[in-house]
N, CA, C and O atoms as a DFTB+ gen file, in Angstrom:
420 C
 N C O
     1  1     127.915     110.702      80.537
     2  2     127.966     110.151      79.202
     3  2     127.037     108.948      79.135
     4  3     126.871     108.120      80.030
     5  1     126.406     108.978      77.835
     6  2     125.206     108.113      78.132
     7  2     125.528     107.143      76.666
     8  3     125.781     107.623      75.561
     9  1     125.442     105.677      76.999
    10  2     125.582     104.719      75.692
    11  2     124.701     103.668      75.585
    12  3     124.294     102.870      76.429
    13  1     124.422     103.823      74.148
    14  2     122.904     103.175      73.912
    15  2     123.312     101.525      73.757
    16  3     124.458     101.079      73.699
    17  1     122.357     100.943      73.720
    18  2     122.242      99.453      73.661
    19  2     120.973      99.156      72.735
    20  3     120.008      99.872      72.468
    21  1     121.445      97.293      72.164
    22  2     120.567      96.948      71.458
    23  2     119.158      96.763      72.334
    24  3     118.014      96.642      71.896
    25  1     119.602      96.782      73.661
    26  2     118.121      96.293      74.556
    27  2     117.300      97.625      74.299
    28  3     116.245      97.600      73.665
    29  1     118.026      99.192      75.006
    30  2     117.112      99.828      75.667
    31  2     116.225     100.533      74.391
    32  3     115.367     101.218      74.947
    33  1     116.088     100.639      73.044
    34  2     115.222     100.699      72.312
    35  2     113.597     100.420      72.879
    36  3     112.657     101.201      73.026
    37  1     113.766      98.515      73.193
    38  2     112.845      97.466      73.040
    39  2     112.031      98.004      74.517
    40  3     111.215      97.186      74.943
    41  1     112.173      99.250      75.299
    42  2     112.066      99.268      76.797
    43  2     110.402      99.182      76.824
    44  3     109.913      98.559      77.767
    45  1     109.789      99.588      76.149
    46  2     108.472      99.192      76.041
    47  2     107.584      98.412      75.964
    48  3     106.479      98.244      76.480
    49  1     108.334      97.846      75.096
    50  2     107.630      96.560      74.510
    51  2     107.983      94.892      76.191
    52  3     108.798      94.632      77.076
    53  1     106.306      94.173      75.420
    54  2     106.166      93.489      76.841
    55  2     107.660      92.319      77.253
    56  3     107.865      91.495      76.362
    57  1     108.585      92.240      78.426
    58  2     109.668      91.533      78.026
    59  2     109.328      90.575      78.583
    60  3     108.811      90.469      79.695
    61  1     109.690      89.545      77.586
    62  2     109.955      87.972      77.609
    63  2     110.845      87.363      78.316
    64  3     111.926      87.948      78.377
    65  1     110.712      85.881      79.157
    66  2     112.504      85.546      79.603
    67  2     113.501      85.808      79.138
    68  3     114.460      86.132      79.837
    69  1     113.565      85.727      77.547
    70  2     114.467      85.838      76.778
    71  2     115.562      87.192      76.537
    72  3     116.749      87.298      76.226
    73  1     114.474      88.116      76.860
    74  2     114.980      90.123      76.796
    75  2     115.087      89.904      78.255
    76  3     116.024      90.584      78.673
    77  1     114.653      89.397      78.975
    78  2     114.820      89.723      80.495
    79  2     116.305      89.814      80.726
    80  3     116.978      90.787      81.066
    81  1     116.784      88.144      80.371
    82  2     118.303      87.575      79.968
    83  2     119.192      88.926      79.609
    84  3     120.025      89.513      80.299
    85  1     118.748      89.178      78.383
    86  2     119.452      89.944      77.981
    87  2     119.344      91.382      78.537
    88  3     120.316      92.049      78.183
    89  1     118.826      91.784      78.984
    90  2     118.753      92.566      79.744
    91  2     119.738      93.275      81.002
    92  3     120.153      94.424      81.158
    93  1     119.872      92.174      81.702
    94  2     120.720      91.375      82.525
    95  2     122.366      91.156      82.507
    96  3     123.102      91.188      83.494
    97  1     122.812      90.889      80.904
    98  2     123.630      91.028      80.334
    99  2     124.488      92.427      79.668
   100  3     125.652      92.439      79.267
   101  1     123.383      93.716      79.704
   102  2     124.099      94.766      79.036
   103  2     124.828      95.752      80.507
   104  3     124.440      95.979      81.653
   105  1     125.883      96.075      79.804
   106  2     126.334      96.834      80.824
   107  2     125.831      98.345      81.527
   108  3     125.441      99.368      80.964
   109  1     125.974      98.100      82.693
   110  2     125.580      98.964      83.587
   111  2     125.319     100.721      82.859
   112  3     124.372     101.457      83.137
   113  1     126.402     101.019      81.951
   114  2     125.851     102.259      81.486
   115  2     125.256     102.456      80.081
   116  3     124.823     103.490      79.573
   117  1     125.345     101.136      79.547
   118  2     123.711     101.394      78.738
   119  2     122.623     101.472      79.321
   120  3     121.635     101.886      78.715
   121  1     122.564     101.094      80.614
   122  2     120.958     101.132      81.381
   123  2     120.660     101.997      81.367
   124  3     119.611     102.251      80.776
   125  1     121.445     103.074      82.054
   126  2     120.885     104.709      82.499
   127  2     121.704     105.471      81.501
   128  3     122.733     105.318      80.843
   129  1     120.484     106.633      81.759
   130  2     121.115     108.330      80.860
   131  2     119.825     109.012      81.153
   132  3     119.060     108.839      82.102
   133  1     119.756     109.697      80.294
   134  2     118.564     111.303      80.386
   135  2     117.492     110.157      79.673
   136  3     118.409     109.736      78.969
   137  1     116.826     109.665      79.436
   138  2     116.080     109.114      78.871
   139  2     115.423     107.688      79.313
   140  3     114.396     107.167      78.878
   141  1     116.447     107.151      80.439
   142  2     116.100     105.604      81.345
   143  2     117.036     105.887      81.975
   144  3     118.042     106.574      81.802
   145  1     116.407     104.978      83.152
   146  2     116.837     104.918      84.635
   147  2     116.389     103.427      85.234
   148  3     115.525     102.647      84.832
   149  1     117.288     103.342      86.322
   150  2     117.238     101.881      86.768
   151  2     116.105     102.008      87.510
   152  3     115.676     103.149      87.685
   153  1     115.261     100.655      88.205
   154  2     114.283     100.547      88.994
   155  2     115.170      99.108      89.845
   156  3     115.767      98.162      89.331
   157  1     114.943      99.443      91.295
   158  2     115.202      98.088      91.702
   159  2     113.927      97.484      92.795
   160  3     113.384      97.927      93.807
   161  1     113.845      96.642      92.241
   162  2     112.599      95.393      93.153
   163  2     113.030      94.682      93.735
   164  3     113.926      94.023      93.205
   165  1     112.665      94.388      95.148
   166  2     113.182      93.433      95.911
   167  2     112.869      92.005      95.493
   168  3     111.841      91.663      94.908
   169  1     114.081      91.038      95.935
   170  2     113.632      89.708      95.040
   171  2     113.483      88.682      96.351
   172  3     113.869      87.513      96.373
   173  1     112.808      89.427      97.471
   174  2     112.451      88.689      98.723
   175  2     110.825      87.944      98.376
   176  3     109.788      88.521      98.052
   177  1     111.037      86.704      98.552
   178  2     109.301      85.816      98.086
   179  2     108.695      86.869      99.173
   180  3     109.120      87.105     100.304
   181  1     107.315      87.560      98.335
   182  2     106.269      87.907      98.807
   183  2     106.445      89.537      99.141
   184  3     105.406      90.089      99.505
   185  1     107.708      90.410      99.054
   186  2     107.875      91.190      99.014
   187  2     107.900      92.098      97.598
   188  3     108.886      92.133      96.861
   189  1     106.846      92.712      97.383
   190  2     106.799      93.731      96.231
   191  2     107.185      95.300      96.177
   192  3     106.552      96.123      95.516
   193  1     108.091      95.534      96.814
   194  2     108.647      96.850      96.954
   195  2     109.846      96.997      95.885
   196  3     110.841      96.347      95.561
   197  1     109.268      98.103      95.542
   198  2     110.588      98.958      94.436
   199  2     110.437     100.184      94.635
   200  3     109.566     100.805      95.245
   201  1     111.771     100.658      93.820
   202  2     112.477     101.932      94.009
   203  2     113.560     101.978      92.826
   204  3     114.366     101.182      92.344
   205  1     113.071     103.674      92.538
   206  2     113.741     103.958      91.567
   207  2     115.846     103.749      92.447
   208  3     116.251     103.598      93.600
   209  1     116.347     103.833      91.458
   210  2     117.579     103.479      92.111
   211  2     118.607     104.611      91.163
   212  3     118.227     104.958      90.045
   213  1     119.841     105.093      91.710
   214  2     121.028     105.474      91.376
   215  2     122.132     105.235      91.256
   216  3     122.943     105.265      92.181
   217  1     122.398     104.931      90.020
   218  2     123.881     104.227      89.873
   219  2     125.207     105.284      89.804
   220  3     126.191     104.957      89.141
   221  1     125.160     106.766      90.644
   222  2     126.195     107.014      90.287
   223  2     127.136     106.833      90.773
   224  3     128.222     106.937      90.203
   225  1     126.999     106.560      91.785
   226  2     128.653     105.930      92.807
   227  2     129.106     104.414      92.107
   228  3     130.240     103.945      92.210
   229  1     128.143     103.862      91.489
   230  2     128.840     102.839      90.930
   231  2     129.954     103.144      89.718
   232  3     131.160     102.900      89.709
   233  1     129.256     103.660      88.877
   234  2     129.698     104.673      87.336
   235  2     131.520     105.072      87.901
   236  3     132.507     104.919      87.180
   237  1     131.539     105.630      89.444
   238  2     132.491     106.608      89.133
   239  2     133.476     105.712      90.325
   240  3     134.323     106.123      91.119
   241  1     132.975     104.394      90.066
   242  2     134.067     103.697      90.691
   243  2     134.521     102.994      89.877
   244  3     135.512     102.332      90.187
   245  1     134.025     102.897      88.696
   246  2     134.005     102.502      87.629
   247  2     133.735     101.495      87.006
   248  3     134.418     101.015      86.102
   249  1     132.831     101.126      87.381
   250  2     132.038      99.757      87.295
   251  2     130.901      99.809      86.261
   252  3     130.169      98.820      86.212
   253  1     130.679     100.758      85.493
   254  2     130.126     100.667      84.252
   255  2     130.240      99.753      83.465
   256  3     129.200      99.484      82.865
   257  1     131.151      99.128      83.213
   258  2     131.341      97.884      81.692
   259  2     130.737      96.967      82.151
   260  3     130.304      96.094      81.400
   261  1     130.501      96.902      83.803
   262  2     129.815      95.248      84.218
   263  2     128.803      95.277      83.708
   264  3     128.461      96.290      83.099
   265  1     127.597      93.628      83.832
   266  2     126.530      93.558      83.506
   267  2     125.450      94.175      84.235
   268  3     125.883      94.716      85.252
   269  1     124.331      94.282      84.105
   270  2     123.731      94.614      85.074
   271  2     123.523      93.387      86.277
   272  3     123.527      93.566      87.495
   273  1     123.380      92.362      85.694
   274  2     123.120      91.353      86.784
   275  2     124.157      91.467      87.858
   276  3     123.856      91.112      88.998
   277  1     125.632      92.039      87.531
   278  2     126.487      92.018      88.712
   279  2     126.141      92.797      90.237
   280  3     126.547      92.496      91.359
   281  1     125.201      93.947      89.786
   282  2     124.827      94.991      90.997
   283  2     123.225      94.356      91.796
   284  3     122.392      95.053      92.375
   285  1     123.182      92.947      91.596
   286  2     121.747      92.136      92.306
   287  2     121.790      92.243      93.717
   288  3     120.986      92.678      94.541
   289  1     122.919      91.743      93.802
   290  2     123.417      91.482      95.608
   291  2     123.983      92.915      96.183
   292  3     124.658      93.004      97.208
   293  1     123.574      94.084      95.306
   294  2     124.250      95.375      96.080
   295  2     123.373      96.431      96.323
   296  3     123.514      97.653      96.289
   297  1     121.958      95.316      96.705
   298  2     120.806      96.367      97.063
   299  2     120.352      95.790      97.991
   300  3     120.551      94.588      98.163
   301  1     119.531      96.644      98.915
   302  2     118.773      96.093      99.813
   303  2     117.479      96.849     100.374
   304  3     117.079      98.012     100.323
   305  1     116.935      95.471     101.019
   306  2     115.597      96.222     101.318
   307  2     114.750      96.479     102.950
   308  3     115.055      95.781     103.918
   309  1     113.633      97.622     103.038
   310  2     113.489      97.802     104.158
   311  2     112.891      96.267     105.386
   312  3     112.829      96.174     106.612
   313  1     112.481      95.083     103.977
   314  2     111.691      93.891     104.455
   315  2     113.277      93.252     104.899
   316  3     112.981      92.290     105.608
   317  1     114.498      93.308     104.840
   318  2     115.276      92.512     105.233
   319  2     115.852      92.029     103.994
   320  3     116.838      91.330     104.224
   321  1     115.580      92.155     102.727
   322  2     115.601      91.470     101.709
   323  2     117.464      91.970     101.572
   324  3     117.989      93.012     101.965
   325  1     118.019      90.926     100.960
   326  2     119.922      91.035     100.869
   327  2     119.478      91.183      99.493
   328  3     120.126      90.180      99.196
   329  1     118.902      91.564      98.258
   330  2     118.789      91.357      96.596
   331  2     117.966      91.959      96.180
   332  3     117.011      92.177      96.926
   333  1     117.950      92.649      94.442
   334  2     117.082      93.347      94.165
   335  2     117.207      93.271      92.885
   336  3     118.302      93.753      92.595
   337  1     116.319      92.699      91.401
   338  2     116.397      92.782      90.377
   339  2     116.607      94.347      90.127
   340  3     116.193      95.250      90.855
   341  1     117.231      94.458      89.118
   342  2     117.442      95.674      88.226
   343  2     116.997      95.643      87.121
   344  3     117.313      94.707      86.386
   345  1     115.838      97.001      86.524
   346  2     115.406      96.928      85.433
   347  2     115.382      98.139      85.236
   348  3     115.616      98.988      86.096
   349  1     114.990      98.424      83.655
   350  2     115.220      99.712      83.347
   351  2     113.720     100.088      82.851
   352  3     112.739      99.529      82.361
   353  1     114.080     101.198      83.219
   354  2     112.524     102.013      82.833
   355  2     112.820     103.328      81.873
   356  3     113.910     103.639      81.394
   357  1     111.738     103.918      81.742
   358  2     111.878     105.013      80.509
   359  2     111.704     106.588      81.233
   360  3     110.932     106.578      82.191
   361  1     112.157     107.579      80.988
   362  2     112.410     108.904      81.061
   363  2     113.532     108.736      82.572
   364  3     113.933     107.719      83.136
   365  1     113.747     110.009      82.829
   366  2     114.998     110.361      83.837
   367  2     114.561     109.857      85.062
   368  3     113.463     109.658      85.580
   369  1     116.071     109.661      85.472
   370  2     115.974     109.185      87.118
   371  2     115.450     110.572      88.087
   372  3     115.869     111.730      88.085
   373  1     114.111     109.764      89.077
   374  2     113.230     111.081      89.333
   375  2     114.312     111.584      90.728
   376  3     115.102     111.003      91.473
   377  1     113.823     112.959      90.559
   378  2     115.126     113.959      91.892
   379  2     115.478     112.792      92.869
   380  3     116.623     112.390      93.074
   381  1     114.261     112.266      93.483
   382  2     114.332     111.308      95.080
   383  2     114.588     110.233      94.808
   384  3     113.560     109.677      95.194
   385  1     115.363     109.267      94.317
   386  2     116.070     108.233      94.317
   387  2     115.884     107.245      95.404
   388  3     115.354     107.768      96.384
   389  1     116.173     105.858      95.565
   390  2     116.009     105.189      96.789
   391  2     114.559     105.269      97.265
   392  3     113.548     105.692      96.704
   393  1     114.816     104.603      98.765
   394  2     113.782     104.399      99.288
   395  2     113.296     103.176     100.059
   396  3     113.669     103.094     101.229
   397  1     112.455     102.141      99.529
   398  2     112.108     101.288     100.408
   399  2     113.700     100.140      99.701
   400  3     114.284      99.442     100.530
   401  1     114.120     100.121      98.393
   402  2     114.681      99.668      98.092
   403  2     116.074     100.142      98.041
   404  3     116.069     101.241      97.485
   405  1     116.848      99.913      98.261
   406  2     117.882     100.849      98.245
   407  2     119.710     100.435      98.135
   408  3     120.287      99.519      98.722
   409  1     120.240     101.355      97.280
   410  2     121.559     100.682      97.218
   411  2     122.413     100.565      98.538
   412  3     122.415     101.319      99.511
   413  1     123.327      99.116      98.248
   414  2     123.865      98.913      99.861
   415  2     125.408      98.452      98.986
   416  3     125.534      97.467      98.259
   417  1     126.376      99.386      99.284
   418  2     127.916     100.263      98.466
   419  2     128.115      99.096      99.052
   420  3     129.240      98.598      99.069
């Protein structure tokens, strides 16, 4: 089940601190559906690795209503990195999920 938000419209357009914020703020299952999918970037200084990411073990533990900012500290990366911004991107989450970035349950 997929529920829209005032953010994920704006997913195109260039985001400001301000949409970042808010961004940040909408819950976990307005991010994703058939149409957007999460991306997570490591937030290690000097490390630029991302990866598309999968939220369904979160969803069905039921942790959907949180913000997105709550799932920061529940990624990790192959540089050592303990954190990973979450952002959303446009069309479906691709088959291979994960990767250099990756969720840590």
């Amino acid at each position: 089940m997929s529920f829209r938000s005032a953010f994920v419209p704006n997913m195109e357009a260039d985001m400001n601190e301000k949409s970042w914020g808010d961004m940040q703020r909408e819950p976990l299952l307005a991010c994703v559906g058939v149409d957007r999918h999460l991306v997570a970037r490591c937030a290690s200084p000097g490390c630029e690795r991302a990866a598309p990411c999968d939220p369904t073990h979160w969803v069905a533990q039921g942790l959907g209503g949180l913000p997105l900012r709550a799932f920061t500290d529940r990624m990790r990366c192959v540089c050592g990195g303990r954190r990973a911004e979450l952002s959303v991107a446009a069309g479906p989450l691709p088959e291979r999920a994960g990767g250099e970035v990756y969720v840590f349950r």
